[in-house]
N, CA, C, O and CB atoms as a CASP TS submission, in Angstrom:
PFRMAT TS
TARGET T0000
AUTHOR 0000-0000-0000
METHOD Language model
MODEL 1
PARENT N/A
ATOM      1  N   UNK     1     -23.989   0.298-146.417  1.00  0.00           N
ATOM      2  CA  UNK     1     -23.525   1.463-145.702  1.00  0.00           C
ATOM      3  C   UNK     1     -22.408   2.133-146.507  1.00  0.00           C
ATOM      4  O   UNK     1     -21.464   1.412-146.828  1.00  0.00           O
ATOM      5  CB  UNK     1     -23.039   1.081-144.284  1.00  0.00           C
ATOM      6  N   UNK     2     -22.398   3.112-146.785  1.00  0.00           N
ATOM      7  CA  UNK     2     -21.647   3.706-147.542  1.00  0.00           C
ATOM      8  C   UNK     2     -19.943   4.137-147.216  1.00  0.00           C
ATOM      9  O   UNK     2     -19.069   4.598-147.950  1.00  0.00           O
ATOM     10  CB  UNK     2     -22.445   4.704-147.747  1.00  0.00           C
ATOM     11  N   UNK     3     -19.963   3.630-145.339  1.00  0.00           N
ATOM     12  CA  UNK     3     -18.426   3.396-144.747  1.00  0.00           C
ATOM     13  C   UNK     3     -17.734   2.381-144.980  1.00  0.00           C
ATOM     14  O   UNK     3     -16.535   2.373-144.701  1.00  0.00           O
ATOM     15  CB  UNK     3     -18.309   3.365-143.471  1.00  0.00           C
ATOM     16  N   UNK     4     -18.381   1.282-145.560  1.00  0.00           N
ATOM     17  CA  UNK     4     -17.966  -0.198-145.538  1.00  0.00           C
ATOM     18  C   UNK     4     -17.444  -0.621-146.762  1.00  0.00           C
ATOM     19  O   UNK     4     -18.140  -0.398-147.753  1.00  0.00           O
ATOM     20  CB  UNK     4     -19.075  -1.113-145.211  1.00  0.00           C
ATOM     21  N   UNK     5     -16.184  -1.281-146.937  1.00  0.00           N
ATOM     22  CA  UNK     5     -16.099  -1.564-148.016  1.00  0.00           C
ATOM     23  C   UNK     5     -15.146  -3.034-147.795  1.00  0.00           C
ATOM     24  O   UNK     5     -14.195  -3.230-147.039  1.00  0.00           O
ATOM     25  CB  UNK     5     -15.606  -0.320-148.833  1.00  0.00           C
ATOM     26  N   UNK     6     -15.749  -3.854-148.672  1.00  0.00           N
ATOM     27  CA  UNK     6     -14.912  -5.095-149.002  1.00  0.00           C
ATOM     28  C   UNK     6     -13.405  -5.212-149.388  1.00  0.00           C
ATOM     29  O   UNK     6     -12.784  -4.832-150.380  1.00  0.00           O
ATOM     30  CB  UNK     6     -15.508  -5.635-150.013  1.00  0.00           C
ATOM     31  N   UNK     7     -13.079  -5.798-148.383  1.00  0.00           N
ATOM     32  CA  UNK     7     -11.519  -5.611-148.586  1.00  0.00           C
ATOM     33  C   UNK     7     -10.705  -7.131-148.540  1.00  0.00           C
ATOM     34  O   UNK     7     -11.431  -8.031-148.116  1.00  0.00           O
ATOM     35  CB  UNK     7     -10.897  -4.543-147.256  1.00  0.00           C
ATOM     36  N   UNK     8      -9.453  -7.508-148.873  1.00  0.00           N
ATOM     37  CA  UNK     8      -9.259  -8.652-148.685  1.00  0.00           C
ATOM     38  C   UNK     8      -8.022  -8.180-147.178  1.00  0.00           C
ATOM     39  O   UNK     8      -7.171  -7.302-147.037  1.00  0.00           O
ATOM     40  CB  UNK     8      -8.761  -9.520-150.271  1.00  0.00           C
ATOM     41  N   UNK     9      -8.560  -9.354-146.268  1.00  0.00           N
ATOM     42  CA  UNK     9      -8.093  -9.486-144.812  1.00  0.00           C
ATOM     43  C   UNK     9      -6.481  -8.352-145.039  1.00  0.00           C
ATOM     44  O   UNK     9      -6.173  -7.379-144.352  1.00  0.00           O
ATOM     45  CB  UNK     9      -7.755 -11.604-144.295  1.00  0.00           C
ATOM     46  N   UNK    10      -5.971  -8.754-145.844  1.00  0.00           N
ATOM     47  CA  UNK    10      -3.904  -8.224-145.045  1.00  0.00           C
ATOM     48  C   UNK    10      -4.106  -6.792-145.581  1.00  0.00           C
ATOM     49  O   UNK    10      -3.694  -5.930-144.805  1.00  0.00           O
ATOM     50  CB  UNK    10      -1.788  -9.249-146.090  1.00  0.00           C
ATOM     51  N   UNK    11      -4.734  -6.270-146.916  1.00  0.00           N
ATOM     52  CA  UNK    11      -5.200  -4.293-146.517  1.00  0.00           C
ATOM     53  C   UNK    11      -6.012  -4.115-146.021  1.00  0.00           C
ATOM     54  O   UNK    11      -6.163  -2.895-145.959  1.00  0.00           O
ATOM     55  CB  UNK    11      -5.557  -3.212-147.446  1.00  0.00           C
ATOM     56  N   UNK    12      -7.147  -4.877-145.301  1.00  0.00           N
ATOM     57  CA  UNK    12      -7.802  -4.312-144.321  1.00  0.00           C
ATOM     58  C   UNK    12      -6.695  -4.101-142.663  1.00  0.00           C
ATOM     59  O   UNK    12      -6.705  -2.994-142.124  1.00  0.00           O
ATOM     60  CB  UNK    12      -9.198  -5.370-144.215  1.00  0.00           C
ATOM     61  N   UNK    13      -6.090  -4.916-142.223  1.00  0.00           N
ATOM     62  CA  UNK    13      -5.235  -4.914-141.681  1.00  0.00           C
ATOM     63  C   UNK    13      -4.123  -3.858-141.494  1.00  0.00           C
ATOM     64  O   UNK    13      -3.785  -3.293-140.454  1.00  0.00           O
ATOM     65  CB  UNK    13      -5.018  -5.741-141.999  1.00  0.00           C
ATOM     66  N   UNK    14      -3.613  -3.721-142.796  1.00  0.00           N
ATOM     67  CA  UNK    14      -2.225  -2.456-142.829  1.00  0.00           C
ATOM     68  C   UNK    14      -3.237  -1.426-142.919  1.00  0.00           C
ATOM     69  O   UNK    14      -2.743  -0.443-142.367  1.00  0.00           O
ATOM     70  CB  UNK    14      -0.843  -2.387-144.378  1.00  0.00           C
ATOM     71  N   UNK    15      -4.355  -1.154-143.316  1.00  0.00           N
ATOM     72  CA  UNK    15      -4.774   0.074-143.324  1.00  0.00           C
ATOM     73  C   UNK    15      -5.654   0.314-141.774  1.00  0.00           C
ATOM     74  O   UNK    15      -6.301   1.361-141.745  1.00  0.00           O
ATOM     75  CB  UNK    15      -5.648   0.259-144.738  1.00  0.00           C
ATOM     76  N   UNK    16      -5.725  -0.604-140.450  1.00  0.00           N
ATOM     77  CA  UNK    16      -6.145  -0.449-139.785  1.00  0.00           C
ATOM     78  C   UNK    16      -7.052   0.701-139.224  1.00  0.00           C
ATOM     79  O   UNK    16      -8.271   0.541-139.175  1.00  0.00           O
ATOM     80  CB  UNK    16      -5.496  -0.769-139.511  1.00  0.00           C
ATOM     81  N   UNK    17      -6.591   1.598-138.897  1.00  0.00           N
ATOM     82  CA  UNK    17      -7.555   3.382-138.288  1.00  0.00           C
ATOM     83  C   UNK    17      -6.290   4.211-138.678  1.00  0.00           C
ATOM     84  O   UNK    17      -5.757   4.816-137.749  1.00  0.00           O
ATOM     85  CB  UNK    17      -8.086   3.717-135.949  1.00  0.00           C
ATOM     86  N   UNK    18      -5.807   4.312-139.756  1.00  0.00           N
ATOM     87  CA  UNK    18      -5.065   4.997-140.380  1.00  0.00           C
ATOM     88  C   UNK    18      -5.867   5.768-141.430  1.00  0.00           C
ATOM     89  O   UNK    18      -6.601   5.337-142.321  1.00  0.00           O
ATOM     90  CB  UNK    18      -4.071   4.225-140.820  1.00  0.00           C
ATOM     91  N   UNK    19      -5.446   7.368-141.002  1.00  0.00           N
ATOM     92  CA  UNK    19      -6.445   8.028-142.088  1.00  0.00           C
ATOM     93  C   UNK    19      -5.382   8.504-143.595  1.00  0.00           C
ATOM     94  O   UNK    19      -4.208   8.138-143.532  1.00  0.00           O
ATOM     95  CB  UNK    19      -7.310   9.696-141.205  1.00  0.00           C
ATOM     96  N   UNK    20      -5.772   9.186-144.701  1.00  0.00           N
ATOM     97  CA  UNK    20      -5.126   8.897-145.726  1.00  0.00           C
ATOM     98  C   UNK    20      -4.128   9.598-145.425  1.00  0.00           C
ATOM     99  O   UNK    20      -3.329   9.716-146.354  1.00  0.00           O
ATOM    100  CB  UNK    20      -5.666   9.065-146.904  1.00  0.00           C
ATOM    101  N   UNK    21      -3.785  10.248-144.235  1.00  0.00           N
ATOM    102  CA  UNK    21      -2.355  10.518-143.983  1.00  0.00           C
ATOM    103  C   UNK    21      -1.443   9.703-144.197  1.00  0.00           C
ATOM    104  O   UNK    21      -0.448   9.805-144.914  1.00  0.00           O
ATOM    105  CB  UNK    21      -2.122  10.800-142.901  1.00  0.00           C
ATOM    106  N   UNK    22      -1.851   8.757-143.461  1.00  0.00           N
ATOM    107  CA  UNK    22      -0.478   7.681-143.208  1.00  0.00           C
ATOM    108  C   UNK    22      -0.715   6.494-144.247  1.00  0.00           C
ATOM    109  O   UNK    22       0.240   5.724-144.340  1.00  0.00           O
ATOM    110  CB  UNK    22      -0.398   6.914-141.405  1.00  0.00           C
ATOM    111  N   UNK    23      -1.995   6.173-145.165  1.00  0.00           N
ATOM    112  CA  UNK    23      -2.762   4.814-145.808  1.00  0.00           C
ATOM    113  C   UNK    23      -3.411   5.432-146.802  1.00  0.00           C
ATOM    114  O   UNK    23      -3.857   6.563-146.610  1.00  0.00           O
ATOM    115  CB  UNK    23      -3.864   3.909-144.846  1.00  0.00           C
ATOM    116  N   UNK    24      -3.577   4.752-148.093  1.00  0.00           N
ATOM    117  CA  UNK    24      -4.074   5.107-149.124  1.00  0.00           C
ATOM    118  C   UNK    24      -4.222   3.522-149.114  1.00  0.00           C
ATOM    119  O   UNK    24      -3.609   2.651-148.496  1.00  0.00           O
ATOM    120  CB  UNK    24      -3.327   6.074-150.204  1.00  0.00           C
ATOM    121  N   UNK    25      -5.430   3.470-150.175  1.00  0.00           N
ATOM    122  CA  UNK    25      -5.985   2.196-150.743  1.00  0.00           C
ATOM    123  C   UNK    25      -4.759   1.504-152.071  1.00  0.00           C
ATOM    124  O   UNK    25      -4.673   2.287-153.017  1.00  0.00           O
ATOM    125  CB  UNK    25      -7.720   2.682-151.482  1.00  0.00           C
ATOM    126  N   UNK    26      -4.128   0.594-152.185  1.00  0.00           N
ATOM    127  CA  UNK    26      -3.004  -0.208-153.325  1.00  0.00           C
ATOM    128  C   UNK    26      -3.439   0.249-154.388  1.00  0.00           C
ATOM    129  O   UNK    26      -2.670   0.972-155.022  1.00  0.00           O
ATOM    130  CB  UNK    26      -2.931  -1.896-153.494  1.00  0.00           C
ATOM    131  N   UNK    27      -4.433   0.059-154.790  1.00  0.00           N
ATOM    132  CA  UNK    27      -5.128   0.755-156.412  1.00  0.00           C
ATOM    133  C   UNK    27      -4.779   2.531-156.181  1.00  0.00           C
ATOM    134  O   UNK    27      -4.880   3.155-155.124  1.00  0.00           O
ATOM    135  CB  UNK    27      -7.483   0.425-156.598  1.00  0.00           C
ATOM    136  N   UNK    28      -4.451   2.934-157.214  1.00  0.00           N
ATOM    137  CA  UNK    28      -4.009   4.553-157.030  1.00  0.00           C
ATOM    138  C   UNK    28      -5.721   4.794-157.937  1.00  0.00           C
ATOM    139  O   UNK    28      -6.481   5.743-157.746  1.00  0.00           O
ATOM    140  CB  UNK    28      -1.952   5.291-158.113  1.00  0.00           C
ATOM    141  N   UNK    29      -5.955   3.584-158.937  1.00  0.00           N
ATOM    142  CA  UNK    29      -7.077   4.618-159.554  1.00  0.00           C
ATOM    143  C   UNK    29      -8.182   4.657-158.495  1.00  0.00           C
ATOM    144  O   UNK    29      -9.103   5.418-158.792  1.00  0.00           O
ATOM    145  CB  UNK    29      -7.768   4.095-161.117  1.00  0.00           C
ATOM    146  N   UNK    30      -8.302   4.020-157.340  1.00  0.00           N
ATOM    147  CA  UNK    30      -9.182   4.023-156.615  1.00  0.00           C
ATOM    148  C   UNK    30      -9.365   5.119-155.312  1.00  0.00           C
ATOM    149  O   UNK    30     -10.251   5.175-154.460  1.00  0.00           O
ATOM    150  CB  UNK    30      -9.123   2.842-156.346  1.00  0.00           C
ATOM    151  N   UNK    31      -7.800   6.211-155.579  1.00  0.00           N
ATOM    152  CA  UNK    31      -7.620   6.669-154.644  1.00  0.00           C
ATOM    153  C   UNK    31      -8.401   8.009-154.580  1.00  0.00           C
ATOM    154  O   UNK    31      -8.417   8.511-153.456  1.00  0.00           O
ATOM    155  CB  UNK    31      -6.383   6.636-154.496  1.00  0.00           C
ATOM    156  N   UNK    32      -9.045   8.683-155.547  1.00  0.00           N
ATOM    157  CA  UNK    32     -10.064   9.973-156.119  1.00  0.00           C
ATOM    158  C   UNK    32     -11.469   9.395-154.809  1.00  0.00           C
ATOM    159  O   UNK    32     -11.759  10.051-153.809  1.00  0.00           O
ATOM    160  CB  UNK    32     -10.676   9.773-158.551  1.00  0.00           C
ATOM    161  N   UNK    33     -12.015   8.273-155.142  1.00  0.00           N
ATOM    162  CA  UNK    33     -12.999   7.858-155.287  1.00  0.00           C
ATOM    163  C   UNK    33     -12.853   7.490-152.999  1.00  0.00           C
ATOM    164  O   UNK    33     -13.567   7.604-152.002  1.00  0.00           O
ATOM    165  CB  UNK    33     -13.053   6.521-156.853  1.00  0.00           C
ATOM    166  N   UNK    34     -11.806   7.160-153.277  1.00  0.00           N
ATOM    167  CA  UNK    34     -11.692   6.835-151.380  1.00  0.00           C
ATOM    168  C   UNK    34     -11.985   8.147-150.785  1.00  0.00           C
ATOM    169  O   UNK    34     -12.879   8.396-149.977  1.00  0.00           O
ATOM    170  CB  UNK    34      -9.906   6.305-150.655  1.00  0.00           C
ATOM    171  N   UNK    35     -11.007   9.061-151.351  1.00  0.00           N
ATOM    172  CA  UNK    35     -11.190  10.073-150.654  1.00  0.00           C
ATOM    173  C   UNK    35     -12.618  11.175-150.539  1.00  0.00           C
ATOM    174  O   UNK    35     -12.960  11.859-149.574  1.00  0.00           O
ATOM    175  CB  UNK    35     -10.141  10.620-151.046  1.00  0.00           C
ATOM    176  N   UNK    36     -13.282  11.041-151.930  1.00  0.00           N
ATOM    177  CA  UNK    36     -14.212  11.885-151.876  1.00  0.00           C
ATOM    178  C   UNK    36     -15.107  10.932-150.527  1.00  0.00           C
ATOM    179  O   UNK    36     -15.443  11.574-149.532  1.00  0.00           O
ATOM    180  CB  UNK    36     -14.950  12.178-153.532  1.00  0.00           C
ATOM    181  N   UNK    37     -15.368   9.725-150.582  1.00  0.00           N
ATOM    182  CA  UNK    37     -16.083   8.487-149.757  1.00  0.00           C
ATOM    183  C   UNK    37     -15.249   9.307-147.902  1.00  0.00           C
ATOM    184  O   UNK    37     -15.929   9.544-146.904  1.00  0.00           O
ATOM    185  CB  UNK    37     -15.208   6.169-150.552  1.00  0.00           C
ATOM    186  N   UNK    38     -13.787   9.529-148.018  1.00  0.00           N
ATOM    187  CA  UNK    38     -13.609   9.699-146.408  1.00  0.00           C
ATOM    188  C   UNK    38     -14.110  11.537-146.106  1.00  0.00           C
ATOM    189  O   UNK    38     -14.467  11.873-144.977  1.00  0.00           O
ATOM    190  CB  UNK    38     -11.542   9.302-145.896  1.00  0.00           C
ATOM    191  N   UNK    39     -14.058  12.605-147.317  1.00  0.00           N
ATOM    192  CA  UNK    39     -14.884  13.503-147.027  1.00  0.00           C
ATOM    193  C   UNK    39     -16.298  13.659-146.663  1.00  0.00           C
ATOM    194  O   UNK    39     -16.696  14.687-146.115  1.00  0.00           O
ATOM    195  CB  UNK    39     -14.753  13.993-147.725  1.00  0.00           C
ATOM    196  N   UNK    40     -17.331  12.347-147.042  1.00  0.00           N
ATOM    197  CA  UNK    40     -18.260  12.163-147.399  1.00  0.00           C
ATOM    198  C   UNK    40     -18.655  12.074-146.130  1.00  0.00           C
ATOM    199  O   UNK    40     -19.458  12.917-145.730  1.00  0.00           O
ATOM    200  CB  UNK    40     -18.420  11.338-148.293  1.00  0.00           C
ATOM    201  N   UNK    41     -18.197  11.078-145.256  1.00  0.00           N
ATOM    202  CA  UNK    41     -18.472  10.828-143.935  1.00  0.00           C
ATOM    203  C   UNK    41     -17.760  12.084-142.667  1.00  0.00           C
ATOM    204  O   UNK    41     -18.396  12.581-141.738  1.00  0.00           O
ATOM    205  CB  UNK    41     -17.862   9.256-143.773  1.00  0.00           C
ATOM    206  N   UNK    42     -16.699  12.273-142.920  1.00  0.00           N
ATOM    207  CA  UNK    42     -16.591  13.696-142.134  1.00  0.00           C
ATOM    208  C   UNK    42     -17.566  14.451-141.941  1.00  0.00           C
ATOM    209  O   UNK    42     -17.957  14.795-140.826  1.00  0.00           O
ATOM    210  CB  UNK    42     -15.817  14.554-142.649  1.00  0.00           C
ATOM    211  N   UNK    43     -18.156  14.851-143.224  1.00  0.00           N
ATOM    212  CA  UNK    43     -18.773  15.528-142.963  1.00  0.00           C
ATOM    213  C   UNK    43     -20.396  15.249-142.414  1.00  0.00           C
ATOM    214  O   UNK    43     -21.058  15.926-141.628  1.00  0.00           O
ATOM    215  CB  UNK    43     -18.506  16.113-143.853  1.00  0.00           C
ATOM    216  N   UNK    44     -20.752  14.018-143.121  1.00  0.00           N
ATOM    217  CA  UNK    44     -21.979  13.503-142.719  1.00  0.00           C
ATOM    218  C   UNK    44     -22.306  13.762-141.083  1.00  0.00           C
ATOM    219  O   UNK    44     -23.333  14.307-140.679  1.00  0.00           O
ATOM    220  CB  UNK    44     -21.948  11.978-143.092  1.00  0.00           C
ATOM    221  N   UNK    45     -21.142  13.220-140.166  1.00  0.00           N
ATOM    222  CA  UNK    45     -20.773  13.078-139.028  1.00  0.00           C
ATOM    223  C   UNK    45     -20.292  14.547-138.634  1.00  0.00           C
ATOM    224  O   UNK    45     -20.756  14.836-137.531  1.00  0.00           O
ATOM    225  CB  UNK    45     -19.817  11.969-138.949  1.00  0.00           C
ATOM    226  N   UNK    46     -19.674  15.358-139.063  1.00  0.00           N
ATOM    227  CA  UNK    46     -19.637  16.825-138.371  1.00  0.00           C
ATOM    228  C   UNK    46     -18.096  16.228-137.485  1.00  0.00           C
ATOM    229  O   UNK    46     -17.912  16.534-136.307  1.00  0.00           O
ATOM    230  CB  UNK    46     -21.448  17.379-137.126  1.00  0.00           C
ATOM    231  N   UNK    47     -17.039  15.312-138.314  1.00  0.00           N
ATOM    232  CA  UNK    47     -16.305  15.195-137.810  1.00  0.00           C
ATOM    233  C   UNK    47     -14.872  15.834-138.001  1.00  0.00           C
ATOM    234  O   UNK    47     -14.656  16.217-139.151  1.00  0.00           O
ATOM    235  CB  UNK    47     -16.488  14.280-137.792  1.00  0.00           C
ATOM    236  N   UNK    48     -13.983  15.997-137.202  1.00  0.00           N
ATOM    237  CA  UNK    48     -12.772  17.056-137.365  1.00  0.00           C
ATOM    238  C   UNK    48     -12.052  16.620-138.733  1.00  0.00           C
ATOM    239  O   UNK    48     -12.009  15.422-139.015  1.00  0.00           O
ATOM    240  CB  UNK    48     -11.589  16.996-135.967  1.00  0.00           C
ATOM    241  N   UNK    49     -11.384  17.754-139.737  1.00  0.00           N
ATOM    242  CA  UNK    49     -10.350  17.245-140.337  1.00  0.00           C
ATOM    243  C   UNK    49      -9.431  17.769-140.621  1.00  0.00           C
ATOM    244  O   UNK    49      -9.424  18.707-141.417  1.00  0.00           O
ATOM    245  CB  UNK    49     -10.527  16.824-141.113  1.00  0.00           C
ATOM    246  N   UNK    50      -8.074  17.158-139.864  1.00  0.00           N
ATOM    247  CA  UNK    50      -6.864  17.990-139.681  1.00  0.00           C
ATOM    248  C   UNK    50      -6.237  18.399-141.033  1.00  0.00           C
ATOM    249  O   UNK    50      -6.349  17.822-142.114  1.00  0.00           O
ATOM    250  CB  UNK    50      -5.818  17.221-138.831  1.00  0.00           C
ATOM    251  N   UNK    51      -5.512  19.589-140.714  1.00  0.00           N
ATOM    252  CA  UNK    51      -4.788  20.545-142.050  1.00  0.00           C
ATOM    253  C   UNK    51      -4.157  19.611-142.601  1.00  0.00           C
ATOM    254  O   UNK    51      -4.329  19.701-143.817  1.00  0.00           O
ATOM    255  CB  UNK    51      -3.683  21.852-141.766  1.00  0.00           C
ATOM    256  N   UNK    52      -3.141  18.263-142.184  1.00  0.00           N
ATOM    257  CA  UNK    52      -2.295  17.238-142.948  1.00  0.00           C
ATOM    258  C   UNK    52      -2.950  16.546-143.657  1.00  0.00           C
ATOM    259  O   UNK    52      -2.648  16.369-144.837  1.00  0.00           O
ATOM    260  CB  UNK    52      -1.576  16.389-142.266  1.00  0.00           C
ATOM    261  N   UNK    53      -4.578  15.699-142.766  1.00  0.00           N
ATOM    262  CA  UNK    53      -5.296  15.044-143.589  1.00  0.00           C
ATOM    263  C   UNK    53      -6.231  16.069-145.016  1.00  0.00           C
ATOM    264  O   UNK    53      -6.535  15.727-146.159  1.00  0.00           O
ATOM    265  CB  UNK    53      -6.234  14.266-142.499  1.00  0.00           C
ATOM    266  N   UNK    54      -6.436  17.317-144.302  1.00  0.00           N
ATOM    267  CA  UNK    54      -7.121  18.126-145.463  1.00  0.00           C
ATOM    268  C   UNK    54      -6.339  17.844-147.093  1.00  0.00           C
ATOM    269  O   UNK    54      -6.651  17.491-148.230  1.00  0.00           O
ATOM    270  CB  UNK    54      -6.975  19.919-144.986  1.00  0.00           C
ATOM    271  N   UNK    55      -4.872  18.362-146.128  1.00  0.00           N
ATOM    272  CA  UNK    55      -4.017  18.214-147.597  1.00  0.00           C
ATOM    273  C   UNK    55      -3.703  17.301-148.444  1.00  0.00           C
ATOM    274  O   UNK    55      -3.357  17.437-149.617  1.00  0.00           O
ATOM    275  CB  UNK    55      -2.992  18.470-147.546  1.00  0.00           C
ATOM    276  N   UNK    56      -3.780  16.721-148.064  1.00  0.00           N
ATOM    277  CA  UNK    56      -3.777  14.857-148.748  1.00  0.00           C
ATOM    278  C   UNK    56      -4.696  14.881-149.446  1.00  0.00           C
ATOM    279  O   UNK    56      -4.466  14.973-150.652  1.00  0.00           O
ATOM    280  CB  UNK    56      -4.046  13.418-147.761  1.00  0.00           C
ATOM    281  N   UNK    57      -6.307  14.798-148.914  1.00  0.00           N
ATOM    282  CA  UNK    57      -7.074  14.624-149.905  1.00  0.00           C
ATOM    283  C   UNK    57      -7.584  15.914-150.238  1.00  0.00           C
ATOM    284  O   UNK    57      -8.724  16.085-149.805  1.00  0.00           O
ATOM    285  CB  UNK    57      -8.012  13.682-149.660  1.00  0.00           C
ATOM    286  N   UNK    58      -7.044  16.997-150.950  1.00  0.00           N
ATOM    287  CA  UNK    58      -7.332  17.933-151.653  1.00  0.00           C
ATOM    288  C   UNK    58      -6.282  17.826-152.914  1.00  0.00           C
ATOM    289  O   UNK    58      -6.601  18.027-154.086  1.00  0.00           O
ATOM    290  CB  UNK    58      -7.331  19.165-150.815  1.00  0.00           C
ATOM    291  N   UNK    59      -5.017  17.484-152.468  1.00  0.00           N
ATOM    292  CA  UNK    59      -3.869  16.826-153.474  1.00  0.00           C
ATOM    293  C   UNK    59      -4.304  15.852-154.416  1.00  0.00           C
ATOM    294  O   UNK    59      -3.952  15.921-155.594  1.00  0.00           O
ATOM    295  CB  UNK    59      -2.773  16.093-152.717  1.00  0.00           C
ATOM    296  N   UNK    60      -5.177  14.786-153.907  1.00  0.00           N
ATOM    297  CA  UNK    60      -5.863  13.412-154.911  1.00  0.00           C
ATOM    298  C   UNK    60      -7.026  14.432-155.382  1.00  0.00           C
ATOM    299  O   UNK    60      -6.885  14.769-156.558  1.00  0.00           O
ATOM    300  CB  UNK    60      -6.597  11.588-153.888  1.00  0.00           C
ATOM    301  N   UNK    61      -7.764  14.806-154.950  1.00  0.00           N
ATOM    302  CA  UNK    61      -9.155  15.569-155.568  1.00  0.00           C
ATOM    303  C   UNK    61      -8.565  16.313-156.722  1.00  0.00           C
ATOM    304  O   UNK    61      -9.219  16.353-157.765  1.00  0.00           O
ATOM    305  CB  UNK    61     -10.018  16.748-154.431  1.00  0.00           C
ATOM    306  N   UNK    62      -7.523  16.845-156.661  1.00  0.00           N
ATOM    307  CA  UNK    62      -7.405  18.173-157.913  1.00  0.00           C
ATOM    308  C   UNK    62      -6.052  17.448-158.588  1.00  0.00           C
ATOM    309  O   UNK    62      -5.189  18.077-159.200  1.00  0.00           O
ATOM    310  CB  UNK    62      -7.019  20.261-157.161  1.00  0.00           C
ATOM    311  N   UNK    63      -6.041  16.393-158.418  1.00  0.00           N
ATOM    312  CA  UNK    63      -4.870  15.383-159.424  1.00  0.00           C
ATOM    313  C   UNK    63      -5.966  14.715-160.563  1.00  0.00           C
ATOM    314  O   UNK    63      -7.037  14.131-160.403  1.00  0.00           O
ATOM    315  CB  UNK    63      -3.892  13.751-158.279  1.00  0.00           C
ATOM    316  N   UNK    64      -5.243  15.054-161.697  1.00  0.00           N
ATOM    317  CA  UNK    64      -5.667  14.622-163.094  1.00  0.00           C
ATOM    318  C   UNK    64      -6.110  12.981-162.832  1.00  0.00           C
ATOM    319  O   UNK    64      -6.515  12.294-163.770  1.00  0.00           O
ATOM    320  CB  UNK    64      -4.267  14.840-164.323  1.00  0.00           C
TER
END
């Protein structure tokens, strides 16, 4: 499933239902690749995405 990802138990935990507002993944190089993955499903789903969360991951998308 393309929502699921292997995590070890204590960041699955701190990152609970925190969207990349408040949680980003520990790896920064992994952080391009999360976010295109949490646009991916927004939209799949036709689900809302607020102007704070927009900005966040439009900030990682257009970062070198």
């Amino acid at each position: 499933m393309e929502n699921l990802l292997a995590t070890e138990d204590n960041t699955n935990q701190e990152k609970g239902c925190k969207s990349p507002v408040k949680w980003l993944p520990p790896n920064k190089d992994y952080w391009k690749k999360y976010a295109e993955k949490w646009l991916f499903i927004k939209n799949k789903y036709s689900l809302k995405i607020s102007q704070k969360e927009n900005d966040v991951l439009m900030k990682i998308l257009n970062s070198n």
